[in-house]
N, C-alpha and C positions, 0 to 999 in steps of 0.2 A: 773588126767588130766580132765579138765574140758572142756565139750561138748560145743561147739556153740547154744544158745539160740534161740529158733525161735517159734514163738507161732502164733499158726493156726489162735487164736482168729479174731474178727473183730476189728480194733483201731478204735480207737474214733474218730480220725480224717477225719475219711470217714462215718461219721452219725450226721445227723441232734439232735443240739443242742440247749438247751435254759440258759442262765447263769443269776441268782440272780444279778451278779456284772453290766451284763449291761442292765437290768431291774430299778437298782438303779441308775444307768447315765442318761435312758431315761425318768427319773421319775416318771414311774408305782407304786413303791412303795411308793409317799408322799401321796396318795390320794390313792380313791378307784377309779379306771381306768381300762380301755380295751385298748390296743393297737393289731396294726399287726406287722408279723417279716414273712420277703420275705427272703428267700434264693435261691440263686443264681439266681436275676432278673425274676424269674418264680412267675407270679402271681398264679397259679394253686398250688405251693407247698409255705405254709403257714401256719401259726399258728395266729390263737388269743388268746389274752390272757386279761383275767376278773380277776381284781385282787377287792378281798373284805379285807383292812386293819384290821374291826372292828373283822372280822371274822376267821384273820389271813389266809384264802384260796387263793388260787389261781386255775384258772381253765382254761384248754386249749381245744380249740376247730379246729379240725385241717381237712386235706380230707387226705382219703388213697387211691391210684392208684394202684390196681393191676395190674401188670405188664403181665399177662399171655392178661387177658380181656380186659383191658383198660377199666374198670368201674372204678368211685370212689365212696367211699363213706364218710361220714361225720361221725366222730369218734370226741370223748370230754371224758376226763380225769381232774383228778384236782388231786392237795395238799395241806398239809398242809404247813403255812408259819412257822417259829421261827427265835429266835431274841436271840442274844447272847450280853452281854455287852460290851463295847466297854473300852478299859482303860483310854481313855481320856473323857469319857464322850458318851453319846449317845449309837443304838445301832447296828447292823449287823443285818442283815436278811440272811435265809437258807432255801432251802427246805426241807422239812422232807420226805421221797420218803417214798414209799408202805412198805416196808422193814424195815423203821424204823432210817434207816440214814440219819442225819444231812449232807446235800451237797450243793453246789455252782452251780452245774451243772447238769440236765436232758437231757437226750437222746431219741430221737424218736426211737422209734421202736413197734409192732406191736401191744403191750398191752398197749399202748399208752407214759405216758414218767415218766423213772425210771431214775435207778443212772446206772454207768459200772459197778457195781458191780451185779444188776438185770439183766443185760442183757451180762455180762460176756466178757465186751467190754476187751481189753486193751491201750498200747500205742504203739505208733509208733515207738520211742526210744528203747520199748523194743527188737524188730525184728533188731535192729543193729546188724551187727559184727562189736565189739570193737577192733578187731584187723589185723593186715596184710595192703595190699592193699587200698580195699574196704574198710576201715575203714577212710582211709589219703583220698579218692573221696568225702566218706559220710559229713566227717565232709567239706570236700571245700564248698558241694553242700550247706551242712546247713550255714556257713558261709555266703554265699551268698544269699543265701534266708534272714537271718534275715537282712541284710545291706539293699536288695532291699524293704521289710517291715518297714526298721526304716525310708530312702528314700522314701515310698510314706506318711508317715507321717508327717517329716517333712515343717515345712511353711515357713520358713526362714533360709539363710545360716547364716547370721550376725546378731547377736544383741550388740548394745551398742559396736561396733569396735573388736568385738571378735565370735568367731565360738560359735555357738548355742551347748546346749551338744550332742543334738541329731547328730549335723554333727559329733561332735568327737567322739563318740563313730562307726558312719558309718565309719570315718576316722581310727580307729583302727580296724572294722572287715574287711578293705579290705588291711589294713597290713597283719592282720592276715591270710589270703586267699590268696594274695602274696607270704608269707612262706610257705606255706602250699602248694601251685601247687611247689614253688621251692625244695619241699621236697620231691612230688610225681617227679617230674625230676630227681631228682638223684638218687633215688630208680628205677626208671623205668629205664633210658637210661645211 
C-alpha cells in the first residue's frame, strides 16, 4: 500500500529564479550585454546579469538582505555558458551550474545561483495528494489558475472571424473546471 508523498523540501516555486529561455527572449544572449531582472516590483530585490558570448560566461551580481539585521550586502556569482545543437540548424544555450549540470534554470539561494538539484529544491506537483477529495479541489484550483494565466496573456478574442487558440483552449479549461466542481458536488452532497 502506498504511503501519501510529501516532501519537506523547499519547491522551486517559492525561490528566486533566473531562466536561459527568457534570457534568449530578452536578447542577452545575441550580444555581449548586462541587463536587470526585478522580482516582484521590488527594486532592492534584483539581479544583474553580465553576459560575455566570446567567453561563454555569464555572471550575476545580486544584494542579500538578511532577514534577522536588515543589512545587505552585494554578493556576485557567475557560470559557465554551453550550447547544444539545435536540429534544424542553429544553437541552444544552457547553464553549466557549479555541479557540473547542463540546466535551463538557476535558483537563488545563499551560495549564490545553482541548479534544484544543489540546493535540493523540489516541485510543488510533487506535495499533491493524487487522490480522494483534495485531489478533485487541487486539480479545480490548478485548472483555474492556468485559464486565469492563458487570460492575462491573451491580446485578442478574434482573429480572422474565429476564436484565437489561446481563447479556446481557456474555453476548454473552464469546461474542464465546470466538470470538475460538478464532480466535487456530487461526491460532496
Amino acid at each position: 500500500m502506498r504511503r501519501d508523498y510529501y516532501d519537506k523540501r523547499i519547491e522551486v516555486e517559492r525561490v528566486k529564479q533566473v531562466s536561459i529561455f527568457s534570457l534568449k527572449a530578452y536578447g542577452v544572449l545575441d550580444q555581449d550585454s548586462v541587463c536587470t531582472i526585478w522580482w516582484d516590483d521590488n527594486k532592492e530585490d534584483s539581479v544583474r546579469i553580465a553576459t560575455d558570448i566570446q567567453a561563454e560566461t555569464v555572471r550575476f551580481s545580486y544584494n542579500l538582505i538578511d532577514s534577522d539585521s536588515e543589512e545587505a550586502w552585494e554578493q556576485s556569482s557567475g557560470c559557465w555558458l554551453t550550447t547544444t545543437p539545435c536540429n534544424l540548424g542553429g544553437h541552444r544555450y544552457w547553464f553549466t551550474c557549479l555541479c557540473g549540470r547542463r540546466v535551463g534554470v538557476l535558483y537563488r539561494g545563499n551560495d549564490g545561483f545553482r541548479c534544484r538539484h544543489c540546493y535540493n529544491l523540489t516541485y510543488e506537483s510533487r506535495n499533491e495528494n493524487h487522490r480522494g477529495v483534495n485531489s478533485g479541489f487541487s486539480r479545480a484550483y490548478r485548472l483555474a489558475r492556468r485559464a486565469e494565466k492563458l487570460q492575462s496573456k491573451a491580446k485578442r478574442l478574434f482573429y480572422s472571424g474565429q476564436f484565437t487558440k489561446k481563447y479556446q483552449q481557456i474555453f476548454m479549461l473552464n469546461s474542464q473546471f465546470k466538470q470538475c466542481m460538478e464532480t466535487l458536488n456530487r461526491a460532496l452532497f
